[in-house]
N, C-alpha and C positions, 0 to 999 in steps of 0.2 A: 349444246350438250349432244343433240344426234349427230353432228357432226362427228366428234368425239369418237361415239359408240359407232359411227361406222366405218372410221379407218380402225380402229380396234377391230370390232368383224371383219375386213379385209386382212388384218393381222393374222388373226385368229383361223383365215380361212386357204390363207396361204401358207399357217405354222402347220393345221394339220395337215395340209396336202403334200410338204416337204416331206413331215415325219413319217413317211411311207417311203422316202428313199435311203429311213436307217435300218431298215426293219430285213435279217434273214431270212430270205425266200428257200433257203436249202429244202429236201425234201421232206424231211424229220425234223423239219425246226417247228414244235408247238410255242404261240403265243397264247397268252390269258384275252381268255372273253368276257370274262365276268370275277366282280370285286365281291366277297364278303360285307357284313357293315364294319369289320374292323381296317379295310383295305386289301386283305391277302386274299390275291386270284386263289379263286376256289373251282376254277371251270378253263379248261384248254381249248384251243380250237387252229385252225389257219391263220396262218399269218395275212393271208387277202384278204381278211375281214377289216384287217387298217385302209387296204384301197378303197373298199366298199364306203365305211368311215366316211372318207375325206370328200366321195364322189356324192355322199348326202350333205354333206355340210358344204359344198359349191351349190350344188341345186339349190339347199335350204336360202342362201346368202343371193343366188339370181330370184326367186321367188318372191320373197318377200322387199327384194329390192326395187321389184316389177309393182308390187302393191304402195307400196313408197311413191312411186311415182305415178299412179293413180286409184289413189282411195276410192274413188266411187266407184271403184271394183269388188270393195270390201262388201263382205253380205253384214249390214249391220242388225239384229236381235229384235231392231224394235224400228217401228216405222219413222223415219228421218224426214223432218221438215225444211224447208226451204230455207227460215229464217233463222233456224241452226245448224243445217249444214254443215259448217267451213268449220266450228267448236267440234260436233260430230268426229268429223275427220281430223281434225288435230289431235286428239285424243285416242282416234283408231291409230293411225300413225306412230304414236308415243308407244301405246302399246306394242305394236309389235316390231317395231325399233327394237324397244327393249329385249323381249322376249327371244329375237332374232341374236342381240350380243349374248345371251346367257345360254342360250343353246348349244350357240358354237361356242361361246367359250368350256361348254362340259364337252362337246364334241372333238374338240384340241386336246383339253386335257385327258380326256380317256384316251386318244389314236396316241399321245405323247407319250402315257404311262405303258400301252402296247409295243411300243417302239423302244424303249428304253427299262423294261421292267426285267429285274435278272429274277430267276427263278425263282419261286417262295417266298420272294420278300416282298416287305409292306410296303403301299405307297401313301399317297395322299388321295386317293380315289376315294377311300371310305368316309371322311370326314366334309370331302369337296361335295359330292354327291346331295345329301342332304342339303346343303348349305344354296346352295343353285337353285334347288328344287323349289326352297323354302323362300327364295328372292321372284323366282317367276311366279306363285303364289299368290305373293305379296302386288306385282306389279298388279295380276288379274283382277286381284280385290280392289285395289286403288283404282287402276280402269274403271271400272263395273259403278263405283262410285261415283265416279266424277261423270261416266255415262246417265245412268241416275239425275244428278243433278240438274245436268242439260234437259234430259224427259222433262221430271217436275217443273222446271222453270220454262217449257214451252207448252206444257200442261195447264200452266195457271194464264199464260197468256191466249 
């Protein structure tokens, strides 16, 4: 499955860094910065804000790629034992695997809807937004949990 999720992040981190070469740099061309909760950009701004975008979401995808491939970099909350370790880090990993494909994928979808949003109209940003939000959420909580369970179960040993 992280396999999966991170050619989709290279997907993801390649779609937004494209969709800055659709985007009008003319002088007086304003793009939308900001979505309503119904979707309609309610807030203008420059259009370089889609480079800026794309230039966080490659950082974001080297960073957490660099934690990937050594966990014991990770600052883990609670004192981490020897004999749980390697569960430890499987678990930080997953986490931010995850956390890492949903980011960027709001990160794509916002630089996409900048790139391709024609004036005043609605997009999918209002509805996606939430929906993301409420997945990385969810991952944290499951994380936190199954962290938990590893403590307890080297607690009692």
């Amino acid at each position: 499955m992280f396999k999966i999720l991170n050619l989709l992040s290279i997907i993801f981190c390649c779609t937004c860094a494209v969709s800055t070469f659709f985007i009008d740099y003319s002088n007086q061309h304003l793009v939308p910065t900001h979505f309503n909760v119904l979707g309609k950009p309610d807030s203008w701004g420059s259009p370089y804000i889609c480079i800026i975008i794309a230039l966080i979401a490659i950082a974001l995808y080297l960073v957490i790629s660099y934690l990937c491939k050594h966990p014991e970099k990770m600052n883990y909350p609670f004192k981490v034992s020897a004999k749980f370790r390697n569960e430890n880090m499987r678990i930080g990993i997953g986490l931010v695997v995850i956390i890492r494909f949903l980011v960027l994928l709001l990160l794509t979808n916002f630089n996409i809807t900048i790139a391709f949003c024609p004036e005043q109209h609605y997009t999918t940003i209002g509805l996606f937004m939430p929906i993301v939000t409420l997945c990385i959420l969810t991952t944290i909580c499951i994380s936190i949990y199954l962290f938990y369970k590893v403590w307890r179960k080297d607690k009692k040993q």
